[in-house]
mmCIF file of the N, C-alpha and C atoms, coordinates in Angstrom:
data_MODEL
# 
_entry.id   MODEL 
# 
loop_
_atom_site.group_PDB 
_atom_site.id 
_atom_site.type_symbol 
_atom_site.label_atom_id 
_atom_site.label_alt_id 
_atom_site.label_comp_id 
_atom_site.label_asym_id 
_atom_site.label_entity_id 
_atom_site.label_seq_id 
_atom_site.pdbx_PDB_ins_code 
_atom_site.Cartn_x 
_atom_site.Cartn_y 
_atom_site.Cartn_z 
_atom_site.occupancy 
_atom_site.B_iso_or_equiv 
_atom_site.pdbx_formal_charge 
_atom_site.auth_seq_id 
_atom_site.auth_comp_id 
_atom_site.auth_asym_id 
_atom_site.auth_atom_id 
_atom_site.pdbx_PDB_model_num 
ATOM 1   N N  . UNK A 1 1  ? 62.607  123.105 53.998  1.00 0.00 ? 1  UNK A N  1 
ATOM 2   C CA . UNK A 1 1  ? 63.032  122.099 54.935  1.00 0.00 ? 1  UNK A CA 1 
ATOM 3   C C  . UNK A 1 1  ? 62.002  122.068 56.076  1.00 0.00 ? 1  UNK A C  1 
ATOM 4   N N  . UNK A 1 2  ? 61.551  120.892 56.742  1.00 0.00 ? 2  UNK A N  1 
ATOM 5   C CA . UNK A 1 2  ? 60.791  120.626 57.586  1.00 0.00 ? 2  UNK A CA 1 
ATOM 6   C C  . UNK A 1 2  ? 60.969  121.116 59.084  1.00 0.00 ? 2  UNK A C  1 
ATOM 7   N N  . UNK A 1 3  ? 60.711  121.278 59.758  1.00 0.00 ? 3  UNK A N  1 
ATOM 8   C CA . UNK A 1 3  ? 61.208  120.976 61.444  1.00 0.00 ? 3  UNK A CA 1 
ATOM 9   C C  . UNK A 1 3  ? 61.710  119.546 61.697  1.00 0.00 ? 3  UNK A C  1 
ATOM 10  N N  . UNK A 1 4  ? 61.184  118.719 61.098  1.00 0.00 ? 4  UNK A N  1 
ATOM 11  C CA . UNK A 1 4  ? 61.426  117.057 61.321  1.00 0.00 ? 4  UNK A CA 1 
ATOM 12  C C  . UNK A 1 4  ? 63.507  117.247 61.058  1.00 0.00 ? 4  UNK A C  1 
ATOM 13  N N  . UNK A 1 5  ? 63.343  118.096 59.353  1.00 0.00 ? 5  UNK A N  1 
ATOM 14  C CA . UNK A 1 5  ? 64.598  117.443 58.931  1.00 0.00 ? 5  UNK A CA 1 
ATOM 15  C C  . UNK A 1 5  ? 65.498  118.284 59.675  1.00 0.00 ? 5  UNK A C  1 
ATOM 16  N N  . UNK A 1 6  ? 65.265  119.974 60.302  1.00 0.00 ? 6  UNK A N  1 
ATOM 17  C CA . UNK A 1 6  ? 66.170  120.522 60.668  1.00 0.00 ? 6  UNK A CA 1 
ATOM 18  C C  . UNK A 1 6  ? 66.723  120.066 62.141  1.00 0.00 ? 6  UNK A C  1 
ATOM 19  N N  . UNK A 1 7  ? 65.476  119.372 62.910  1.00 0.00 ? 7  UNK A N  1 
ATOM 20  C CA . UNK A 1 7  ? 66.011  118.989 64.347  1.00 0.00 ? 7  UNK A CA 1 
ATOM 21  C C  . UNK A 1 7  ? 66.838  117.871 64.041  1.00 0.00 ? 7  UNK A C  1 
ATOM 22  N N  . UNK A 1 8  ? 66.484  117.274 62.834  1.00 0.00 ? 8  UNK A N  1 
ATOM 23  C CA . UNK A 1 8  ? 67.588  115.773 62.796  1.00 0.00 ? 8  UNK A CA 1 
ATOM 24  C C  . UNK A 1 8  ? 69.220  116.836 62.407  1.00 0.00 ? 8  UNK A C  1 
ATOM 25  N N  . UNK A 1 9  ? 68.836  117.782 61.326  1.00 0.00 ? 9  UNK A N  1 
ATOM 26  C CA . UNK A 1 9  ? 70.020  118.153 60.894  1.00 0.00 ? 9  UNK A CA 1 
ATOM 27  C C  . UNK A 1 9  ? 70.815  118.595 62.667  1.00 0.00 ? 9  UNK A C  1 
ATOM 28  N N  . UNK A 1 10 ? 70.381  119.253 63.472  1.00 0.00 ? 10 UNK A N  1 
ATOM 29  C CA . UNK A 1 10 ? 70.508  119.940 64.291  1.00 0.00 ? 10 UNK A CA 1 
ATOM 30  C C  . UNK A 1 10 ? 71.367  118.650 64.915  1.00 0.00 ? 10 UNK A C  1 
ATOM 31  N N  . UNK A 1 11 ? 70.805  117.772 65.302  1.00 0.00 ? 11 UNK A N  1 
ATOM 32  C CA . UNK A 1 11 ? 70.965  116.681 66.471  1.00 0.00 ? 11 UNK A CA 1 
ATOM 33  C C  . UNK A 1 11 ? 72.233  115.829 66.151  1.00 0.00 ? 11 UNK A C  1 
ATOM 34  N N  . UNK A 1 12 ? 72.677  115.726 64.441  1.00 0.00 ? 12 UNK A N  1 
ATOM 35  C CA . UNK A 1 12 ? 73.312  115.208 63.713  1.00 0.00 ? 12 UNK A CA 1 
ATOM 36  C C  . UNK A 1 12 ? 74.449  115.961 64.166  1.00 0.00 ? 12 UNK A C  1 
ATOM 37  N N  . UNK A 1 13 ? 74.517  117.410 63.977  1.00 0.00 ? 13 UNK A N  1 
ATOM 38  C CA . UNK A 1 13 ? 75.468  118.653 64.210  1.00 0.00 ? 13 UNK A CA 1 
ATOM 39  C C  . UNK A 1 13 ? 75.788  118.259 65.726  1.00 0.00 ? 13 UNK A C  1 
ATOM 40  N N  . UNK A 1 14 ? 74.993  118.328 66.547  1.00 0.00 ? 14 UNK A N  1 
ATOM 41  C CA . UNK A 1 14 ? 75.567  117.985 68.149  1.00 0.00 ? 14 UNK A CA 1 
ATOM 42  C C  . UNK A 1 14 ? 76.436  116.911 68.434  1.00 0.00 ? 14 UNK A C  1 
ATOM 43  N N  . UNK A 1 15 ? 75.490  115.934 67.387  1.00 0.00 ? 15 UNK A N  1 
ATOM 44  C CA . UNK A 1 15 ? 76.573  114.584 67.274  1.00 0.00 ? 15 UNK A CA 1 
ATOM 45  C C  . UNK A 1 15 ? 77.958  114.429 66.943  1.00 0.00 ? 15 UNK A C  1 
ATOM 46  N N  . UNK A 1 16 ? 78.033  115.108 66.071  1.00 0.00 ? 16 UNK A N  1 
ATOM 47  C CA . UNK A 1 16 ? 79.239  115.110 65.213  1.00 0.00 ? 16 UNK A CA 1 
ATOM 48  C C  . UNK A 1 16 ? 80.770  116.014 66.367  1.00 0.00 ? 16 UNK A C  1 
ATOM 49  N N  . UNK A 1 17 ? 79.980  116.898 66.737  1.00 0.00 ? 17 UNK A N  1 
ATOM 50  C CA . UNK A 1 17 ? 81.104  117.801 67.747  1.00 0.00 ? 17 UNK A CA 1 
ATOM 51  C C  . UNK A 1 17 ? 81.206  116.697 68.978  1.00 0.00 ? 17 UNK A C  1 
ATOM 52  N N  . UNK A 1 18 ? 80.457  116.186 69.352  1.00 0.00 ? 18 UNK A N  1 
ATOM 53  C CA . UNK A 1 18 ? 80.685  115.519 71.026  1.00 0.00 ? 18 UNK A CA 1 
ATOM 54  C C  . UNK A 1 18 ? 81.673  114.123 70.085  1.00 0.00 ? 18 UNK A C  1 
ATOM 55  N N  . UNK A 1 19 ? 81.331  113.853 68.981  1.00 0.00 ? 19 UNK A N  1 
ATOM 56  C CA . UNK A 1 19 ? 82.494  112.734 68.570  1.00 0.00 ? 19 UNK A CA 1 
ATOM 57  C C  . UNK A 1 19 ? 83.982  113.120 68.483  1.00 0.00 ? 19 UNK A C  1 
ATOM 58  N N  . UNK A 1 20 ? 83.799  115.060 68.051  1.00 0.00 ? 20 UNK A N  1 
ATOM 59  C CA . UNK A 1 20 ? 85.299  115.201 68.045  1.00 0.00 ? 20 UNK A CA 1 
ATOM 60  C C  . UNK A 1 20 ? 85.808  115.527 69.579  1.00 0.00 ? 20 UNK A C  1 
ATOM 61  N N  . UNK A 1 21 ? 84.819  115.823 70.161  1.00 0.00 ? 21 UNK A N  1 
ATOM 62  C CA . UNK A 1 21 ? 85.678  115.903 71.288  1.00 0.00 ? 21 UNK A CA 1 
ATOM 63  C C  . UNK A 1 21 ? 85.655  114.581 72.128  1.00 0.00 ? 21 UNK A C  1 
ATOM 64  N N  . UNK A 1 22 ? 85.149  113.364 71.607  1.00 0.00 ? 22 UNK A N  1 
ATOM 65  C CA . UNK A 1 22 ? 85.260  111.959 72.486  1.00 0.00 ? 22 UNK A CA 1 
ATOM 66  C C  . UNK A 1 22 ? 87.075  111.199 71.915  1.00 0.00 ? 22 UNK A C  1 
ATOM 67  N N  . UNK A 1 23 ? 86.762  111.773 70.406  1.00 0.00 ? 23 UNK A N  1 
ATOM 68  C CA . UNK A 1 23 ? 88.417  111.365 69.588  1.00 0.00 ? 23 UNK A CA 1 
ATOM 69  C C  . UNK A 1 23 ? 89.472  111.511 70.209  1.00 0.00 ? 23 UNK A C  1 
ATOM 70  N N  . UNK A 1 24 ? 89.595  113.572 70.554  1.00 0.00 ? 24 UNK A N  1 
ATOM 71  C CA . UNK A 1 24 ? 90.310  114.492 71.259  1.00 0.00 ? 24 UNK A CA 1 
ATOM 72  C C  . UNK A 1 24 ? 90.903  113.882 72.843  1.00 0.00 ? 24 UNK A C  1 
ATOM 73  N N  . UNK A 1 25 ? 89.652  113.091 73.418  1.00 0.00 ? 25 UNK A N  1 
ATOM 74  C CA . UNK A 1 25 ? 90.122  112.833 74.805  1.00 0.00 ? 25 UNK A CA 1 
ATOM 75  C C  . UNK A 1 25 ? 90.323  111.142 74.739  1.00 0.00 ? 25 UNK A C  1 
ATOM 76  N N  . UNK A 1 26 ? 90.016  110.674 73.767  1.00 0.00 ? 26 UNK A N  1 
ATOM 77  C CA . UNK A 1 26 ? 90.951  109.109 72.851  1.00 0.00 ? 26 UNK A CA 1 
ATOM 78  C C  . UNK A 1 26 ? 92.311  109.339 73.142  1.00 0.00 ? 26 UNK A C  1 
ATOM 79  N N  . UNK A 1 27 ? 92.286  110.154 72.260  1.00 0.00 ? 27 UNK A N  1 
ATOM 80  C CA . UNK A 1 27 ? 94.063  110.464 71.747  1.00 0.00 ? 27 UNK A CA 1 
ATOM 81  C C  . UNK A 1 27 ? 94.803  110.821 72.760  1.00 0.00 ? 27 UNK A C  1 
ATOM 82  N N  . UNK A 1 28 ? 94.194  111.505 73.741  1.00 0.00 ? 28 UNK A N  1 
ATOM 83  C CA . UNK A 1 28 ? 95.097  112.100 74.579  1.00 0.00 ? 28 UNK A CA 1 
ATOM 84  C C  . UNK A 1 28 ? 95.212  110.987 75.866  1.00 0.00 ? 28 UNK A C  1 
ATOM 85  N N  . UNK A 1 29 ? 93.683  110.149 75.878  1.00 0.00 ? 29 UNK A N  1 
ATOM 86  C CA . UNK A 1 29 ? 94.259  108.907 76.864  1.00 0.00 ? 29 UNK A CA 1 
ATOM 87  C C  . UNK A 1 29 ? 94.898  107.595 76.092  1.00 0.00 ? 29 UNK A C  1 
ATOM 88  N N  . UNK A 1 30 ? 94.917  107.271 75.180  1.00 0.00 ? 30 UNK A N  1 
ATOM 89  C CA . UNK A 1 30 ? 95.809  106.352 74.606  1.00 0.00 ? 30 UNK A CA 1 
ATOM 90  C C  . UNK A 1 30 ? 97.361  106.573 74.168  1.00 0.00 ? 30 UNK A C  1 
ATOM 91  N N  . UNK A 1 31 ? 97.403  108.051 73.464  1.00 0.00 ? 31 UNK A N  1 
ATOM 92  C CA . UNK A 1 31 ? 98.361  109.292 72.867  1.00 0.00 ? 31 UNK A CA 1 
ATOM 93  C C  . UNK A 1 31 ? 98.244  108.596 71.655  1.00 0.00 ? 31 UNK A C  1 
ATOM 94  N N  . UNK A 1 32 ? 98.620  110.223 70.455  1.00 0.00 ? 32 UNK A N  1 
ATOM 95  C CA . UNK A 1 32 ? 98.083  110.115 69.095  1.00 0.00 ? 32 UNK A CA 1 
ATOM 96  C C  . UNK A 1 32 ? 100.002 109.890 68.929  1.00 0.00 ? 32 UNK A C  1 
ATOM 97  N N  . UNK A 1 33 ? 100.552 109.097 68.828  1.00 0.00 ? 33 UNK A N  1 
ATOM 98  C CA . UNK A 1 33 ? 101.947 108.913 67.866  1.00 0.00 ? 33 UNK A CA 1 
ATOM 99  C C  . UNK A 1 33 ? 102.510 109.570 69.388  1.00 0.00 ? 33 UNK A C  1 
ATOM 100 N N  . UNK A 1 34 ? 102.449 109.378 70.633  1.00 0.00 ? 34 UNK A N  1 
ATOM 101 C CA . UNK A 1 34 ? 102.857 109.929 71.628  1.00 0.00 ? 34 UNK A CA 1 
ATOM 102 C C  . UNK A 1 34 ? 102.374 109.415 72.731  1.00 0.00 ? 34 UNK A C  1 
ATOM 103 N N  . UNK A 1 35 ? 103.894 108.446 74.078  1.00 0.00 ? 35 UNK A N  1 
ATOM 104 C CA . UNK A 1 35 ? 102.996 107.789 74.562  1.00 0.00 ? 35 UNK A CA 1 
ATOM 105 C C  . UNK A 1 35 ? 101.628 108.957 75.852  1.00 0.00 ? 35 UNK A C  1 
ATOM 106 N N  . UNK A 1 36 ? 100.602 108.364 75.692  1.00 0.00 ? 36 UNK A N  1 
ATOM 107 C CA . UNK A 1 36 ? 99.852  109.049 76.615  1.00 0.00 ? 36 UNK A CA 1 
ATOM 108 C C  . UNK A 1 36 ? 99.285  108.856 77.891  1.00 0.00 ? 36 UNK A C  1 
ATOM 109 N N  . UNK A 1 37 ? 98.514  108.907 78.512  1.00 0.00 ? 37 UNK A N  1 
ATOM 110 C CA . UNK A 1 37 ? 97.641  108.816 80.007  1.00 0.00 ? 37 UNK A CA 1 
ATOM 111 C C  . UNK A 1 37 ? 98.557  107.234 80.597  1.00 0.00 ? 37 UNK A C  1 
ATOM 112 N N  . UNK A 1 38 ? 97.622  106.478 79.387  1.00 0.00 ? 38 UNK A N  1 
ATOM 113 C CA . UNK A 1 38 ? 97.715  104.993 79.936  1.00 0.00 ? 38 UNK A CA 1 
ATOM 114 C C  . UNK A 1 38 ? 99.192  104.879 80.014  1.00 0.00 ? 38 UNK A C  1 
ATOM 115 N N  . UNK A 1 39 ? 100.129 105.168 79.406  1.00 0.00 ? 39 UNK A N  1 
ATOM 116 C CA . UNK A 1 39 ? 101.378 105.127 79.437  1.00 0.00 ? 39 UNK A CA 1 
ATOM 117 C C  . UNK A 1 39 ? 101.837 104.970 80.163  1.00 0.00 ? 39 UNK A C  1 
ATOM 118 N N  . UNK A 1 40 ? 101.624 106.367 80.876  1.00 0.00 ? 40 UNK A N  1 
ATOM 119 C CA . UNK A 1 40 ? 102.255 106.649 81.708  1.00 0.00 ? 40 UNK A CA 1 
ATOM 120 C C  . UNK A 1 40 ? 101.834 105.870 83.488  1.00 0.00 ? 40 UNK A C  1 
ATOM 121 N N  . UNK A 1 41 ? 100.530 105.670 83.335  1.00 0.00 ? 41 UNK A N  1 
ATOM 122 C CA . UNK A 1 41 ? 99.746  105.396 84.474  1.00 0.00 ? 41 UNK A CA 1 
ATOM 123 C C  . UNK A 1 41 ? 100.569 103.524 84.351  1.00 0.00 ? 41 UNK A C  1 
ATOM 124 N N  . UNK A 1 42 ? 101.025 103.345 83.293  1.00 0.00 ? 42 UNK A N  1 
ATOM 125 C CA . UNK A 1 42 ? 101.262 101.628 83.192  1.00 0.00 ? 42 UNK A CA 1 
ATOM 126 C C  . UNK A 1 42 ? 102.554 101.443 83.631  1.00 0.00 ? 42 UNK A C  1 
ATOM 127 N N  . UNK A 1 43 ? 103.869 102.618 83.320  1.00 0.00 ? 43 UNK A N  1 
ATOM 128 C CA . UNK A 1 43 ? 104.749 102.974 84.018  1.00 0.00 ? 43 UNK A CA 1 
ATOM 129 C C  . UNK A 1 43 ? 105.167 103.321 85.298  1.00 0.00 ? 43 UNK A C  1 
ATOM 130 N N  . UNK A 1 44 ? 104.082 104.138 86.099  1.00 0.00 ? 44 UNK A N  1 
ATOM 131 C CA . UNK A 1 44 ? 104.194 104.558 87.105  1.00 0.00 ? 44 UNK A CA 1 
ATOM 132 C C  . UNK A 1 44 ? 103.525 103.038 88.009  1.00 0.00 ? 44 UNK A C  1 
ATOM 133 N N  . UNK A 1 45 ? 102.932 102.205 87.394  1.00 0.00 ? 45 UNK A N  1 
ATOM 134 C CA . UNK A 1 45 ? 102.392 100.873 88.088  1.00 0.00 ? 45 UNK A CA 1 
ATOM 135 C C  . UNK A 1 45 ? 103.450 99.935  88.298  1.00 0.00 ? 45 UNK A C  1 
ATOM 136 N N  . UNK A 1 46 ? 104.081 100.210 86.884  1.00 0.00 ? 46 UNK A N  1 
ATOM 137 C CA . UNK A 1 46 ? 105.708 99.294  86.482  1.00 0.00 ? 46 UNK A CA 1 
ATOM 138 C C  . UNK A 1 46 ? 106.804 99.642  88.159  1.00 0.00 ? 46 UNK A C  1 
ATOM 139 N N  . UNK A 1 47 ? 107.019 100.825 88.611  1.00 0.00 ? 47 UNK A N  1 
ATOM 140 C CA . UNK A 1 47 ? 107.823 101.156 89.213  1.00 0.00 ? 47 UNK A CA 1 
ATOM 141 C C  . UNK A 1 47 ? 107.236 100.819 90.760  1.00 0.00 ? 47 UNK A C  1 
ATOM 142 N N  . UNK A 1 48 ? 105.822 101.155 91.201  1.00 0.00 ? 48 UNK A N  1 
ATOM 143 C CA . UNK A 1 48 ? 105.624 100.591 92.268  1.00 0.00 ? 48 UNK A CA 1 
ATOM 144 C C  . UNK A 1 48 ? 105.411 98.986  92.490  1.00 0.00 ? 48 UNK A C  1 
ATOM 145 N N  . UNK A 1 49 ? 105.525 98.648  91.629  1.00 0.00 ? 49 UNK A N  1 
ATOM 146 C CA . UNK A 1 49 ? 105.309 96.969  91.544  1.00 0.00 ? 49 UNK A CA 1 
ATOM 147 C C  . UNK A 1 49 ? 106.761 96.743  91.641  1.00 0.00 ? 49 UNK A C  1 
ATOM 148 N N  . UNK A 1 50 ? 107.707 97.062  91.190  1.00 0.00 ? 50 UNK A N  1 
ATOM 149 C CA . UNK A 1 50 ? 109.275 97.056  91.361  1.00 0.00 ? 50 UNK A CA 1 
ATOM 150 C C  . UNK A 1 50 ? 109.588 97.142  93.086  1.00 0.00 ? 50 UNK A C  1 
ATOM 151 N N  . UNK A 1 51 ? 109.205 98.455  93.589  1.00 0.00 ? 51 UNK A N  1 
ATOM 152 C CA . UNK A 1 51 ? 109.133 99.211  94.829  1.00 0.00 ? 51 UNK A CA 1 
ATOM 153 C C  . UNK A 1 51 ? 108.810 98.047  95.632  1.00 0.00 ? 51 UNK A C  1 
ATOM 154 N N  . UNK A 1 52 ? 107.706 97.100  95.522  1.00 0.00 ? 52 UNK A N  1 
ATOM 155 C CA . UNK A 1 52 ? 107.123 96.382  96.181  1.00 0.00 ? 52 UNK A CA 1 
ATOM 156 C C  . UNK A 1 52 ? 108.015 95.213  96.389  1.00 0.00 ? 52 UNK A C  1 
ATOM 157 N N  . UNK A 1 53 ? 108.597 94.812  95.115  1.00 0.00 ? 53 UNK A N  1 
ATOM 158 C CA . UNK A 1 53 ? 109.434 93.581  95.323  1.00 0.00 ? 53 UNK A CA 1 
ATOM 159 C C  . UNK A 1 53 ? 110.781 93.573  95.590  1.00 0.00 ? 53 UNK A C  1 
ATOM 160 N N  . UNK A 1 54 ? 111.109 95.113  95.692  1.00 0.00 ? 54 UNK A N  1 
ATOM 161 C CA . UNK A 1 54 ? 111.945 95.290  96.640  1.00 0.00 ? 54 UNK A CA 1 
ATOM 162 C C  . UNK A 1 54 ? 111.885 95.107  97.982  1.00 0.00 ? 54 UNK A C  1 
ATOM 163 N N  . UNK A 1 55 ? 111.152 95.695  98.077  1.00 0.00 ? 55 UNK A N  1 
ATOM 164 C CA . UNK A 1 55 ? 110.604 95.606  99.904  1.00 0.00 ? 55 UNK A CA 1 
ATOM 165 C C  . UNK A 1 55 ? 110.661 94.352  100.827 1.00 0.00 ? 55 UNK A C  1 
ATOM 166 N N  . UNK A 1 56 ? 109.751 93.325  99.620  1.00 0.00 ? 56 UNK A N  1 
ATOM 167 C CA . UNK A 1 56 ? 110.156 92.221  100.286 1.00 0.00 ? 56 UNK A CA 1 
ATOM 168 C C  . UNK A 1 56 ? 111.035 91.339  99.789  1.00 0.00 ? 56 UNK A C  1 
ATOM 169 N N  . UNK A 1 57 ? 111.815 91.713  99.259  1.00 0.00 ? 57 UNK A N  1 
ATOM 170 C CA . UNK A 1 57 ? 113.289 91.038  99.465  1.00 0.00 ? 57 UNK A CA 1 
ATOM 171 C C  . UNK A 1 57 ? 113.745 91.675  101.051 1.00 0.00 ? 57 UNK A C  1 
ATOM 172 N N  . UNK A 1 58 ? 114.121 93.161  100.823 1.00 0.00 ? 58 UNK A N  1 
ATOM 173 C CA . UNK A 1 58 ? 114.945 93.302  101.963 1.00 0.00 ? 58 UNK A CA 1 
ATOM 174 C C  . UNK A 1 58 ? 114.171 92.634  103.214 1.00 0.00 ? 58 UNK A C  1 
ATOM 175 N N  . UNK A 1 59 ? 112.328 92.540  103.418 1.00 0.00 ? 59 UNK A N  1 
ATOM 176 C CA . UNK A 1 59 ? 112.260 92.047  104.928 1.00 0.00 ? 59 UNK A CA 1 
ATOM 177 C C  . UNK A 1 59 ? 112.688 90.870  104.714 1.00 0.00 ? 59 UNK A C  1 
ATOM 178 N N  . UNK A 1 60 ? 112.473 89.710  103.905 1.00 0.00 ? 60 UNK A N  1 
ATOM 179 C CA . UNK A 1 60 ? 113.359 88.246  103.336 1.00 0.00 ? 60 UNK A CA 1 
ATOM 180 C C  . UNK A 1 60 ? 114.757 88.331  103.929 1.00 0.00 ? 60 UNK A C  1 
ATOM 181 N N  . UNK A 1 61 ? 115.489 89.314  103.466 1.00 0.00 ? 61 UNK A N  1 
ATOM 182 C CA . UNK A 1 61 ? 116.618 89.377  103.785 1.00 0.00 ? 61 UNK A CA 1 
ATOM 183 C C  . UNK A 1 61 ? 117.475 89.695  105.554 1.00 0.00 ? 61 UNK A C  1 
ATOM 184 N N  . UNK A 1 62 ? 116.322 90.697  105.763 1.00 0.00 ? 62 UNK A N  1 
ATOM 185 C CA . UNK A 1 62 ? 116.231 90.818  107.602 1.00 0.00 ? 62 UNK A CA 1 
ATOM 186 C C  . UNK A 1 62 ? 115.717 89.326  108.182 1.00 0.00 ? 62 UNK A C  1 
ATOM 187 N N  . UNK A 1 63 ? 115.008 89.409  107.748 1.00 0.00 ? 63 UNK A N  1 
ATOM 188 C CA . UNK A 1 63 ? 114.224 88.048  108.098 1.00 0.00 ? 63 UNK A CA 1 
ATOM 189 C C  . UNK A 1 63 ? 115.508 86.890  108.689 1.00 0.00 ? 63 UNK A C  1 
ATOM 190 N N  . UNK A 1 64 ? 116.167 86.731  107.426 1.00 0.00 ? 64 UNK A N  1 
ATOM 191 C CA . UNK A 1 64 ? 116.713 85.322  107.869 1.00 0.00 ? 64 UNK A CA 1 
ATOM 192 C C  . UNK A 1 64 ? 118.513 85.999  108.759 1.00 0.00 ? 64 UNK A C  1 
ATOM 193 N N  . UNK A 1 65 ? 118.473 87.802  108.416 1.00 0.00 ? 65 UNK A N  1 
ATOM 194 C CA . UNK A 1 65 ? 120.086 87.641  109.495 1.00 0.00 ? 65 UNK A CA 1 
ATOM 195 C C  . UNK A 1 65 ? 118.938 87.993  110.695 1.00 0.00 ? 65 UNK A C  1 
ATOM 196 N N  . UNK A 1 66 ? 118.137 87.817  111.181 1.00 0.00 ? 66 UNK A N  1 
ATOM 197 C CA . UNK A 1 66 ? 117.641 88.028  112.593 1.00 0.00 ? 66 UNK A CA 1 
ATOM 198 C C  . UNK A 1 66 ? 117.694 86.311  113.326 1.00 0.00 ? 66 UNK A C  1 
ATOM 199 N N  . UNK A 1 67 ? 117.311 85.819  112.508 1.00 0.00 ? 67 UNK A N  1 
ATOM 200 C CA . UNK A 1 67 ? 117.270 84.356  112.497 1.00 0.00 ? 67 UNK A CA 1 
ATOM 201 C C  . UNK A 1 67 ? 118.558 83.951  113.010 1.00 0.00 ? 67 UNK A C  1 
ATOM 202 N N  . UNK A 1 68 ? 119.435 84.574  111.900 1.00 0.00 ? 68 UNK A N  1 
ATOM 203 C CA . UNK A 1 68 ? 120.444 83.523  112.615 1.00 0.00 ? 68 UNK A CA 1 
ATOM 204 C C  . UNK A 1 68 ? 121.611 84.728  114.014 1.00 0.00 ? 68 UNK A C  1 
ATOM 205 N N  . UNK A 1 69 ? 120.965 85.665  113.724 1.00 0.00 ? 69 UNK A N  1 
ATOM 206 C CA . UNK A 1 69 ? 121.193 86.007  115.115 1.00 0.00 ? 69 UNK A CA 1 
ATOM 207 C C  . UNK A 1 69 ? 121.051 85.658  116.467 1.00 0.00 ? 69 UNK A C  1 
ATOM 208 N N  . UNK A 1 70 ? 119.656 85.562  116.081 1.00 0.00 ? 70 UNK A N  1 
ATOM 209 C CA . UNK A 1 70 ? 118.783 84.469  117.007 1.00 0.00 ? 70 UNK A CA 1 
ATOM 210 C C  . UNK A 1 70 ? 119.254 83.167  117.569 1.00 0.00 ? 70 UNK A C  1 
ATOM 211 N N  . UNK A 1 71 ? 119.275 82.532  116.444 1.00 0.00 ? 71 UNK A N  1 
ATOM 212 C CA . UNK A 1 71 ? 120.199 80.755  116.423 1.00 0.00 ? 71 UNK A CA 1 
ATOM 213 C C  . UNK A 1 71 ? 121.822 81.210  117.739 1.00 0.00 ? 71 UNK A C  1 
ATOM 214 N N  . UNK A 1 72 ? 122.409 82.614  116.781 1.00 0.00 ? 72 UNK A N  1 
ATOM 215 C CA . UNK A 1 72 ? 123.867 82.407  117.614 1.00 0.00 ? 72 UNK A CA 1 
ATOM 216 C C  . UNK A 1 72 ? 123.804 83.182  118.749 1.00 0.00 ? 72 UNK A C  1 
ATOM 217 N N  . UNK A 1 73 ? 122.942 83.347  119.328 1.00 0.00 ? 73 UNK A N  1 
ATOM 218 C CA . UNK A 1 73 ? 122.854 84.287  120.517 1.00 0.00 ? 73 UNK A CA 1 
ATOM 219 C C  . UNK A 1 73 ? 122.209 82.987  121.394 1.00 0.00 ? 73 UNK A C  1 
ATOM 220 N N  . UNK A 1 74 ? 121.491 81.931  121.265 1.00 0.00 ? 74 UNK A N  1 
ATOM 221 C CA . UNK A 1 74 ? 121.124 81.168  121.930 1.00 0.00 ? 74 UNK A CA 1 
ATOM 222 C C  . UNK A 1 74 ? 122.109 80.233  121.779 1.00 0.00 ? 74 UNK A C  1 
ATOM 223 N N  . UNK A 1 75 ? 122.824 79.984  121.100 1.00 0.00 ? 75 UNK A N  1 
ATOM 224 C CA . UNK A 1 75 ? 123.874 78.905  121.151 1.00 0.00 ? 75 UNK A CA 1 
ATOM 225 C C  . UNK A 1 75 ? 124.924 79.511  122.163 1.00 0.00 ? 75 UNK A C  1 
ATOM 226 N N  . UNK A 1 76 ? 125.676 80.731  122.117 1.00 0.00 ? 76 UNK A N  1 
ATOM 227 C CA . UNK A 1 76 ? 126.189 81.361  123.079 1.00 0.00 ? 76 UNK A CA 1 
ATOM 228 C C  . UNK A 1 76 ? 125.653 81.422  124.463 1.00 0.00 ? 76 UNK A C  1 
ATOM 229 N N  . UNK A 1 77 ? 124.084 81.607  124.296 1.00 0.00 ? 77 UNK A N  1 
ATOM 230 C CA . UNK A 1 77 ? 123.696 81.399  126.045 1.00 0.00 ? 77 UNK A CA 1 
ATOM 231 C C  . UNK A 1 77 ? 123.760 80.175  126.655 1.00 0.00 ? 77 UNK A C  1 
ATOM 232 N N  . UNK A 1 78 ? 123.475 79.009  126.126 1.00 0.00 ? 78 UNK A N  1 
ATOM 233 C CA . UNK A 1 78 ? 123.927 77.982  126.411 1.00 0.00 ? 78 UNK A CA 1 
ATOM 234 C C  . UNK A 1 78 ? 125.436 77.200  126.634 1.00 0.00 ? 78 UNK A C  1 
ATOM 235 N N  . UNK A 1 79 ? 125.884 78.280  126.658 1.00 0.00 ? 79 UNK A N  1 
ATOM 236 C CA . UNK A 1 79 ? 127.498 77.647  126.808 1.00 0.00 ? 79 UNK A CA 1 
ATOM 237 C C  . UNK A 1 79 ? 127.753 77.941  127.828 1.00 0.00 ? 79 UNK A C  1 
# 
């Protein structure tokens, strides 16, 4: 065998391990039959996006009893 063919064999061999470990960290950010990374990161997005539209409901909801607090507190001063 040459030097030519053993550095290819060699380089081939390096190749082959950095693919199993590119698979290895695939699987574990997509999940292999298990949800994984993204999953969870798409869930935890799911719940603050929830969080959020909560929020502004309730200022929506302050919003308009300040309003009409407002409205009946000036209708009262005027009397």
């Amino acid at each position: 065998m040459t030097d030519f063919e053993t550095t290819v064999l060699n380089d081939l061999s390096l190749v082959k391990s950095e693919m199993a470990v590119l698979k290895n960290q695939m699987a574990s950010l997509v999940g292999a039959g298990q949800p994984g990374r993204l999953y969870a990161l798409e869930h935890r997005l799911d719940q603050h996006e929830r969080g959020i539209q909560h929020a502004k409901g309730a200022i929506a909801a302050f919003g308009v009893i300040f309003t009409l607090i407002e409205v009946a507190v000036r209708y009262l001063h005027e009397r």
